[in-house]
Backbone as a ProteinNet text record, in pm:
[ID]
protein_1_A
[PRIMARY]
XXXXXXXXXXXXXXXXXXXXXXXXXXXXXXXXXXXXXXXXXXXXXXXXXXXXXXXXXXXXXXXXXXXXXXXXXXXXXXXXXXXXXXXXXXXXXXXXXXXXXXX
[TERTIARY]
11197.5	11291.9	11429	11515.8	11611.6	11746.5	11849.9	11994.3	12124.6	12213.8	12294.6	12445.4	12467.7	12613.5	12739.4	12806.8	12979.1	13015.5	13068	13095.2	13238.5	13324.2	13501	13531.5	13518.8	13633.7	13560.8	13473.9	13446.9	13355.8	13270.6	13190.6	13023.5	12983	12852.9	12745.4	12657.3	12499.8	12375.5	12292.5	12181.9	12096.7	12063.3	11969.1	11832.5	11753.1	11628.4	11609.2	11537.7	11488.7	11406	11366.7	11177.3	11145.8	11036.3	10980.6	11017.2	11058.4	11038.8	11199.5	11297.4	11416.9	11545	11674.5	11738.8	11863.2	11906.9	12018	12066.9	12182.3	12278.2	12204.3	12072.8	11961.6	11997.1	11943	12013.7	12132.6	12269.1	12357.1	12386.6	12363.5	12400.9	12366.7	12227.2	12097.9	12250.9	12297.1	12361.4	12504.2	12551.5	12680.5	12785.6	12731.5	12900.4	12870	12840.1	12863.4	12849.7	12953.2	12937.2	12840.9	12835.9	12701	12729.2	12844.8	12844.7	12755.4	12700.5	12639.4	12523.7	12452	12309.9	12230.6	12307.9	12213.2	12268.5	12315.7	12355.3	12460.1	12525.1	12566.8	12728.3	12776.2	12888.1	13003.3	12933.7	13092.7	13163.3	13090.4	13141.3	13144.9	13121.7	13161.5	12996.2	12948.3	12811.7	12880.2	13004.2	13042.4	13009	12958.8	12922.3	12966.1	13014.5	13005.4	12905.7	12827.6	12703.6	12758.8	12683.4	12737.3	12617.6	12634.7	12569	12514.8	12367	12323.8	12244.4	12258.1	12189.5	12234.4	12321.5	12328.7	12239.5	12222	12140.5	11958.5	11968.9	11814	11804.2	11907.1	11923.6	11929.3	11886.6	11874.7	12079.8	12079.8	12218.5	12296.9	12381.9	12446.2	12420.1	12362.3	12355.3	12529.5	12564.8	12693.2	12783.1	12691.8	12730.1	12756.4	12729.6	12740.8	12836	12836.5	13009.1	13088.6	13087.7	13228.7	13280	13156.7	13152.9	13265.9	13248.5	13267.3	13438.3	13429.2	13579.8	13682.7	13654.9	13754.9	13794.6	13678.6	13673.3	13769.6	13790.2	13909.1	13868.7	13905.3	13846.9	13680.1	13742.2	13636.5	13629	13483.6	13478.4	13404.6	13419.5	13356.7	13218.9	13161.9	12993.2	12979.7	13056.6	12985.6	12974.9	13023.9	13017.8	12932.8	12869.8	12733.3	12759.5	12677.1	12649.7	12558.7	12542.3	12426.3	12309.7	12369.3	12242.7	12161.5	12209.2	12160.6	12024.5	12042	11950.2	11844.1	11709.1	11622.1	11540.4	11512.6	11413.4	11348	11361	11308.4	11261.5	11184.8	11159.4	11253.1	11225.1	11342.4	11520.7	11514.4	11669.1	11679.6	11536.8	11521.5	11612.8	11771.9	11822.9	11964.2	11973	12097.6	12260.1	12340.2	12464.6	12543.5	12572	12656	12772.4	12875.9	13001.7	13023.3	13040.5	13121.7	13222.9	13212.3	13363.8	13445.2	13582.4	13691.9	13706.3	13723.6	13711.2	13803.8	13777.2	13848.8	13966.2
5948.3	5949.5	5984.6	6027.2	6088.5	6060.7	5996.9	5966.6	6058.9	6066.3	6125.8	6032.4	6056.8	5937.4	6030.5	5934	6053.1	5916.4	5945.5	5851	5856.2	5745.3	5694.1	5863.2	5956.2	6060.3	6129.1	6112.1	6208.4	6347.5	6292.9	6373	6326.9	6455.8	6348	6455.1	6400	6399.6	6367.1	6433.6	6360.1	6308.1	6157	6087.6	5994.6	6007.6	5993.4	5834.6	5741.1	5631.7	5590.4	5536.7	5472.8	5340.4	5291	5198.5	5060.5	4956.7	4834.5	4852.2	4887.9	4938.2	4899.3	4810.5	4797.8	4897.3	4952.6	5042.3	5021.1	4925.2	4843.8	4930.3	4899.1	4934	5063.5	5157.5	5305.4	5338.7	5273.6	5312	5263.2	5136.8	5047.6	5149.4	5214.9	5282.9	5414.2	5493.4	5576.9	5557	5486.6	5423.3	5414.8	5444.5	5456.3	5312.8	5192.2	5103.8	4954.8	4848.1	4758.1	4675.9	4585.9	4510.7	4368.9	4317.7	4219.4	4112.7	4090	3951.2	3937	4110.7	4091.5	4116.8	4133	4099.4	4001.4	3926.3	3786.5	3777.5	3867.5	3922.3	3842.1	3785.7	3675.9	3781.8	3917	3960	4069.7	4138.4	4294.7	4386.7	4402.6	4464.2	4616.7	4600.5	4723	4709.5	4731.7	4767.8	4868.4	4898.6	5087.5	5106.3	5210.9	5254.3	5269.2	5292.1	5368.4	5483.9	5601.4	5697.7	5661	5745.3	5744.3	5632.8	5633.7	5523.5	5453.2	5459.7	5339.9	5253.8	5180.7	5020.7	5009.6	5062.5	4980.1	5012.1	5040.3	5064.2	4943.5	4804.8	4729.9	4596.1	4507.9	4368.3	4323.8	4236	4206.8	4150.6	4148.9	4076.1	3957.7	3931.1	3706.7	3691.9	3551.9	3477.3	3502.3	3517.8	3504.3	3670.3	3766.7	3883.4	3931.3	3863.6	3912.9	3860.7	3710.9	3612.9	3757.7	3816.2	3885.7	3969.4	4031	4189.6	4162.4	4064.4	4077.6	4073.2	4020.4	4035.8	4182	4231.5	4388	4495.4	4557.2	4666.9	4809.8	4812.4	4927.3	4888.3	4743.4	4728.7	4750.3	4832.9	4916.2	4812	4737.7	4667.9	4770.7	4703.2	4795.8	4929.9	4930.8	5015.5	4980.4	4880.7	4821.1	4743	4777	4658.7	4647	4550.5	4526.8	4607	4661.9	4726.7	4679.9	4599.5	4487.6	4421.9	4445.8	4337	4486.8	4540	4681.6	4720.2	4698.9	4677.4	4868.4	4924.8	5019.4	5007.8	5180.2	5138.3	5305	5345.1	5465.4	5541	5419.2	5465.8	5554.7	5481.6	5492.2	5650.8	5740.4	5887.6	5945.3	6024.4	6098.5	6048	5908.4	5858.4	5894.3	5894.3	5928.4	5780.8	5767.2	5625.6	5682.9	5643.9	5611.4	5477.8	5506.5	5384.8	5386.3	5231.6	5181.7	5215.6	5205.3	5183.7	5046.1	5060.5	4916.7	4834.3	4676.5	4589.7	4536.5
24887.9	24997.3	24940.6	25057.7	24955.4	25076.9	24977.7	25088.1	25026.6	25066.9	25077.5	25026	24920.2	24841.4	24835.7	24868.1	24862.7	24777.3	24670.7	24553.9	24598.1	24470.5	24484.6	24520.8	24450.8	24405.8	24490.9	24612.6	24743.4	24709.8	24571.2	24538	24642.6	24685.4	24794.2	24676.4	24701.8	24624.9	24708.9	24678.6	24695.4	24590.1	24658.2	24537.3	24597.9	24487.1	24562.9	24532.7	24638.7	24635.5	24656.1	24570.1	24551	24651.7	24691	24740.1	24641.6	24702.7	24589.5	24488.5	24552.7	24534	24641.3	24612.8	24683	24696.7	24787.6	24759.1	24651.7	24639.8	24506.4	24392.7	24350.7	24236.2	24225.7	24349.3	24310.6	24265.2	24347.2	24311.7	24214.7	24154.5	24036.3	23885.8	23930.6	23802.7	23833.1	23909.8	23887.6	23849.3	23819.3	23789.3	23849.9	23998	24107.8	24168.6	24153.2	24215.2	24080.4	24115.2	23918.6	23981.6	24097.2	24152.2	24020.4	24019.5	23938.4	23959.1	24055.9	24115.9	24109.1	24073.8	24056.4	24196.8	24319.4	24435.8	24499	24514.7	24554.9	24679.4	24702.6	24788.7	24808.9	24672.5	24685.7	24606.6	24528.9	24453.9	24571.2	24613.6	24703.1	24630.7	24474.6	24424.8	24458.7	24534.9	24550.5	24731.4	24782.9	24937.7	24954.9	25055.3	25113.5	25253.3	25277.6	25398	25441.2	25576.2	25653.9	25726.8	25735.7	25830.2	25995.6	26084.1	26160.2	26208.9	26271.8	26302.5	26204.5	26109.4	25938.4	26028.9	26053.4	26107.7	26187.6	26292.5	26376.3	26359	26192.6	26177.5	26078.8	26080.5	25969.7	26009.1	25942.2	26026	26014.2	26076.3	26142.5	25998.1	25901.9	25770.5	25819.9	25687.8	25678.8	25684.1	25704.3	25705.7	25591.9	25472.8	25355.4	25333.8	25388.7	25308.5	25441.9	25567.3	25645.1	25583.6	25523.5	25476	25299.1	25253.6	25146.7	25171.8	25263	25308.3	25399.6	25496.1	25532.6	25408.9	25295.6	25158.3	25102.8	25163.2	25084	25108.8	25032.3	25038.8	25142.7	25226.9	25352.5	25432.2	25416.7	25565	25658.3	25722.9	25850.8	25907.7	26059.1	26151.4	26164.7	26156.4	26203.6	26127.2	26027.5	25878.4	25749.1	25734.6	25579.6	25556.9	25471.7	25420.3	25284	25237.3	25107.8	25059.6	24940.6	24919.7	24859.3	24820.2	24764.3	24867.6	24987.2	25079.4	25223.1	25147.3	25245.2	25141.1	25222.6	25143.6	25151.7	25087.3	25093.7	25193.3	25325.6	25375.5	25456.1	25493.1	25499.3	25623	25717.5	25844.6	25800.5	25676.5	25596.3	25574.5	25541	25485.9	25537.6	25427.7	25498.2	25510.9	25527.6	25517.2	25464.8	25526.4	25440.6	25397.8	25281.2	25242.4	25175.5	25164.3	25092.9	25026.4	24918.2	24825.2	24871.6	24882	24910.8	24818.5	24856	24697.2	24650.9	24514.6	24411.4	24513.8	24529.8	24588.8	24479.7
[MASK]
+++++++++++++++++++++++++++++++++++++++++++++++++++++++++++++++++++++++++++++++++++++++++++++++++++++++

């Protein structure tokens, strides 16, 4: 499967993602996102934009990964997710994401 990344410096790519793979993982394995937390969804440091309709193909943010995300530096209401927190998922094929900028 294959999504679509516009990294900090507004370079976009495509990169492919495997089954059994969390976004964060991709972007983390390619080096545009630091993902200090491991997954955990408490640093922000793996924030993404969503383009299009990715949100509403996504279960709703736990408590803990909105309280995450209002801290974050260019938070979009109903586009910013965690990336650690979006699980592989085939519906996703195609996707456009943006990295956030460092908080």
């Amino acid at each position: 499967m294959t999504i679509e990344v516009t990294d900090r410096e507004g370079k976009a790519r495509a990169m492919d993602w495997a089954p059994g793979q969390s976004l964060m993982e991709v972007l983390r394995d390619a080096d545009l996102v630091l993902a200090s937390c491991g997954g955990n969804a408490v640093c922000g440091t793996c924030h993404v934009l969503l383009a299009g309709g990715a949100v509403a193909k996504l279960s709703a943010p736990s408590p803990d990964e909105t309280e995450t995300l209002r801290g974050a530096a260019e938070f979009g209401e109903g586009s910013s997710r965690l990336s650690c927190q979006i699980p592989f998922s085939r519906e996703l094929d195609g996707m456009r994401v943006r990295v956030a900028p460092d908080s």
